[in-house]
C-alpha positions as CSV (number, residue, x, y, z in Angstrom):
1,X,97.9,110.6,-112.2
2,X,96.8,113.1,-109.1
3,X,100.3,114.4,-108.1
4,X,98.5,115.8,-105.1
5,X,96.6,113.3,-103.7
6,X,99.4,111.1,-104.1
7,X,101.4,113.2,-101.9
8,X,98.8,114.0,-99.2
9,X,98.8,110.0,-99.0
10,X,103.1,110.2,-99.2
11,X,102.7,112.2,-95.9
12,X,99.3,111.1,-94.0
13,X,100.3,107.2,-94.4
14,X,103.8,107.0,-94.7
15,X,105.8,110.0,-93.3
16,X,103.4,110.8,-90.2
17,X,103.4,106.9,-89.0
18,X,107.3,107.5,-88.9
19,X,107.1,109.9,-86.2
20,X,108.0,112.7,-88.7
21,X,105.4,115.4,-86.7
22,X,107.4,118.8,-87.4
23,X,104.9,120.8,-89.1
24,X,107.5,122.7,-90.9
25,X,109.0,119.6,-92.6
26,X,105.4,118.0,-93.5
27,X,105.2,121.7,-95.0
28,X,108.1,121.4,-97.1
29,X,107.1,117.6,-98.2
30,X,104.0,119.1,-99.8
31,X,105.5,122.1,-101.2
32,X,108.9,120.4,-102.8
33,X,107.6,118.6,-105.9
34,X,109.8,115.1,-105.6
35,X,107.8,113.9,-109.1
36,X,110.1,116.7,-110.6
37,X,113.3,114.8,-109.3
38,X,112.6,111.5,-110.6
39,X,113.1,110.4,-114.1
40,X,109.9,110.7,-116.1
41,X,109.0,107.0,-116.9
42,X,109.3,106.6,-113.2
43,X,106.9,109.7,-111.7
44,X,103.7,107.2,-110.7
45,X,106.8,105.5,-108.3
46,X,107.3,109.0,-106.7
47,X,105.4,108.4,-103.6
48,X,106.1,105.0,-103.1
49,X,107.5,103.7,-99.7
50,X,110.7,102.0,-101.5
51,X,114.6,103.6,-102.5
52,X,113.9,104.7,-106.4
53,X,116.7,103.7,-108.8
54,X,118.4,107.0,-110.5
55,X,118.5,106.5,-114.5
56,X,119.8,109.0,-116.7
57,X,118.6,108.1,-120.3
58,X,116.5,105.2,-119.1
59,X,120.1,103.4,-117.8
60,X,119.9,102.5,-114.0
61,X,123.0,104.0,-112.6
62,X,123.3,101.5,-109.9
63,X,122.1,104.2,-107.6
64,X,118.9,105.4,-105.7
65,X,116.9,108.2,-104.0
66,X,116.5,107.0,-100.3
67,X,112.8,106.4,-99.7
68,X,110.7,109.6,-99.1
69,X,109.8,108.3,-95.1
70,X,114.0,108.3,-94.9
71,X,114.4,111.4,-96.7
72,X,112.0,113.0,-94.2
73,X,113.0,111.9,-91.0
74,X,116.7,112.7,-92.0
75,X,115.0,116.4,-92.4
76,X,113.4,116.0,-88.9
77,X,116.4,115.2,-87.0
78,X,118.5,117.4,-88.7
79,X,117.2,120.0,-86.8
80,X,118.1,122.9,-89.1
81,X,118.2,126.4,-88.9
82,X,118.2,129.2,-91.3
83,X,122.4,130.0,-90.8
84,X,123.3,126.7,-90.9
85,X,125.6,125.7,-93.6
86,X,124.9,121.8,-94.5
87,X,127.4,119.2,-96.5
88,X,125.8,116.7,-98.4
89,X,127.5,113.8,-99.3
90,X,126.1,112.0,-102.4
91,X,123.6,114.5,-104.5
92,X,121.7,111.8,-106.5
93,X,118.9,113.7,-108.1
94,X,118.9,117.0,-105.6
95,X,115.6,116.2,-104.1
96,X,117.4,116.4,-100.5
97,X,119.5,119.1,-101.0
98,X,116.4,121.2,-102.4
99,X,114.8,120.3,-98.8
100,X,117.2,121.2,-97.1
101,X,118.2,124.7,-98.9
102,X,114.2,125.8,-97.8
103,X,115.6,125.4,-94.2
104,X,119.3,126.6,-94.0
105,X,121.4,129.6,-95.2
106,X,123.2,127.1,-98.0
107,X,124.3,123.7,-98.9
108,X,126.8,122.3,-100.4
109,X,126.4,118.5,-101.7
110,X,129.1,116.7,-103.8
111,X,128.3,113.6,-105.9
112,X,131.1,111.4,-107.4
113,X,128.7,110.2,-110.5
114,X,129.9,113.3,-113.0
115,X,126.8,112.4,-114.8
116,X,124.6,112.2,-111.8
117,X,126.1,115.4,-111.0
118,X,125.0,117.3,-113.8
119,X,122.0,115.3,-113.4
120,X,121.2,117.0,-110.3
121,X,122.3,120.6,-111.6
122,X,119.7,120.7,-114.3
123,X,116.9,119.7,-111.7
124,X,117.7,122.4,-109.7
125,X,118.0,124.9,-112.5
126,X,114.9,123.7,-113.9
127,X,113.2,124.5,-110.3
128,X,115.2,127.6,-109.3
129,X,116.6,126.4,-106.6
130,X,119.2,128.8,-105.1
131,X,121.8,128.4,-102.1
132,X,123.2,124.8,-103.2
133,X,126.6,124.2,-105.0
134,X,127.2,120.6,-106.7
135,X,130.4,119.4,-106.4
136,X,132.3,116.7,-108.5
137,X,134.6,114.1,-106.6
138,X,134.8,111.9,-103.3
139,X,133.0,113.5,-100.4
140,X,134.8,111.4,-98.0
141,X,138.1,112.8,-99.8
142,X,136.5,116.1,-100.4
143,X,134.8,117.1,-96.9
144,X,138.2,118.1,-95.0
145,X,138.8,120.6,-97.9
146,X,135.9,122.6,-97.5
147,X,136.0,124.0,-93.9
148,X,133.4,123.0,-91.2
149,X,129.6,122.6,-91.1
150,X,126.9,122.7,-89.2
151,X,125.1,120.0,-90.4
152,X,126.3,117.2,-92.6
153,X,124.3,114.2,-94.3
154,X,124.8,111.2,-96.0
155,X,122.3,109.7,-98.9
156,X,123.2,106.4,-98.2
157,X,125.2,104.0,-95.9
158,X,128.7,104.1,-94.6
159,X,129.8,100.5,-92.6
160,X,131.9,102.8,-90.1
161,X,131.2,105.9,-88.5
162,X,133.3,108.0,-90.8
163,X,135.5,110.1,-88.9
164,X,136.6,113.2,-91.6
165,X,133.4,114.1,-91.4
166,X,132.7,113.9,-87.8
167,X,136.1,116.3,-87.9
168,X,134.1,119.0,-90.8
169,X,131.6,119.2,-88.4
170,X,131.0,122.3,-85.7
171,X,131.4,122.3,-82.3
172,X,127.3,121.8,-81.8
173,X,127.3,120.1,-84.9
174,X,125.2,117.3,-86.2
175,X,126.4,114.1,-88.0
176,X,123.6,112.3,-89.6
177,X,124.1,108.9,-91.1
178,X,123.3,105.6,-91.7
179,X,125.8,102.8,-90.1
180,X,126.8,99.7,-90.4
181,X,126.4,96.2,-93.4
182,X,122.9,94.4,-94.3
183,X,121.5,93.2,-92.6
184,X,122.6,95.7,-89.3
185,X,122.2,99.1,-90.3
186,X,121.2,101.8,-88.2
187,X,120.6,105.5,-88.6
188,X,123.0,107.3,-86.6
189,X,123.1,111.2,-84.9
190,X,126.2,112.6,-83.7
191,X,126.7,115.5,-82.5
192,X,130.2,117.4,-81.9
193,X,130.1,118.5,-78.5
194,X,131.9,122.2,-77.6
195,X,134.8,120.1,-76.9
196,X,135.1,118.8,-79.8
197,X,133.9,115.4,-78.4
198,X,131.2,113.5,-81.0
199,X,128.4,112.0,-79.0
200,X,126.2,109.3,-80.7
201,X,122.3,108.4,-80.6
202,X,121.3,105.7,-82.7
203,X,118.2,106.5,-84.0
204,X,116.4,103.2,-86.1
205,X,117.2,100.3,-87.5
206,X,116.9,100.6,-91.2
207,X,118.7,99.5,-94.9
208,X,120.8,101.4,-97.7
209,X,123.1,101.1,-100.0
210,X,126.7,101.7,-98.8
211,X,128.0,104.7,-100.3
212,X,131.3,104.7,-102.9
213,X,134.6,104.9,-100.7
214,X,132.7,104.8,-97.6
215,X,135.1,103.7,-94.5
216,X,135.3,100.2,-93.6
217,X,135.5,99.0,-89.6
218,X,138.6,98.2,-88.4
219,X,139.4,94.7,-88.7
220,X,139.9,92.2,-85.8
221,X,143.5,91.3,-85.6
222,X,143.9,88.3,-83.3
């Protein structure tokens, strides 16, 4: 297969029609090798507009890389800079995290598979990718524990804005996630104002898969 022109279609057809125009992130999409972050018998799926399952020994682990349009716009409207320090919540393979490490000073990204985990460590060792820490556990437990950030992230969805990690976030911050249950789900920016105030901007209407221990909404009590 032509890894290369398979990605120059990745960004001309599907990334670019998604408004993704920041030359430095279409950079980074052609530099960042995402065949190298997907299981081997599934490399000619790479490039496909669809969330790719995560297998670890050719075993789906229920989980999935976000689509590569997602991944990028996610990038976009980040809006990262090179002292930012960025939380990731839910590794999968460490294609993200790599992206994002190219753009701020470091990021750490915690993943509650402990096989996905290690998963993830070898890709990045195998590519020599510096500035990221895995971390086992919960990141909804876990982000209070581990001071505030700049920028945070979630690889999939949450059905309520989750508020821990609005509170790890900055003043100036940026909360990006993706809120609410199928079939209403929205990607969502928030941003902590310097009062400490988060201010929301939904962004598009899209689908994933709820994260583990994500918050639920409050229920109606009548």
């Amino acid at each position: 297969m032509d890894f290369e022109t398979a990605r120059f279609n990745m960004i001309e057809q599907q990334i670019r029609p998604w408004n993704v125009l920041n030359q430095q992130v279409l950079d980074l999409l052609g530099a960042i090798k995402r065949e190298r972050f997907v299981p081997s018998e599934l490399q000619k799926l790479a490039f496909t507009d669809c969330d790719l399952p995560i297998r670890i020994n050719g075993q789906d682990t229920g989980e999935f890389m976000l689509s590569p349009k997602m991944e990028a716009r996610m990038l976009q409207d980040l809006e990262l800079k090179p002292l930012d320090k960025v939380l990731e919540i839910g590794t999968g393979t460490g294609y993200m995290a790599t992206l994002m490490a190219q753009q701020a000073a470091h990021v750490t990204t915690i993943e509650i598979n402990p096989e996905i985990a290690n998963l993830a460590r070898a890709n990045l060792k195998k590519e020599g990718v510096t500035r990221i820490k895995v971390i086992d556990g919960c990141g909804f437990a876990l982000a209070p524990t581990l001071g505030q950030f700049d920028a945070i992230v979630l690889s999939g969805a949450s059905p309520a804005m989750p508020k821990t990690l609005l509170d790890a976030l900055k003043p100036g911050g940026r909360l990006l996630v993706i809120v609410g249950t199928a079939p209403v789900m929205q990607l969502v920016l928030a941003r902590k104002s310097p009062d400490g105030q988060a201010i929301s901007k939904p962004l598009l209407e899209t689908l994933a898969k709820p994260l583990q221990n994500a918050p639920q909404p409050s229920a109606f009590v009548f």
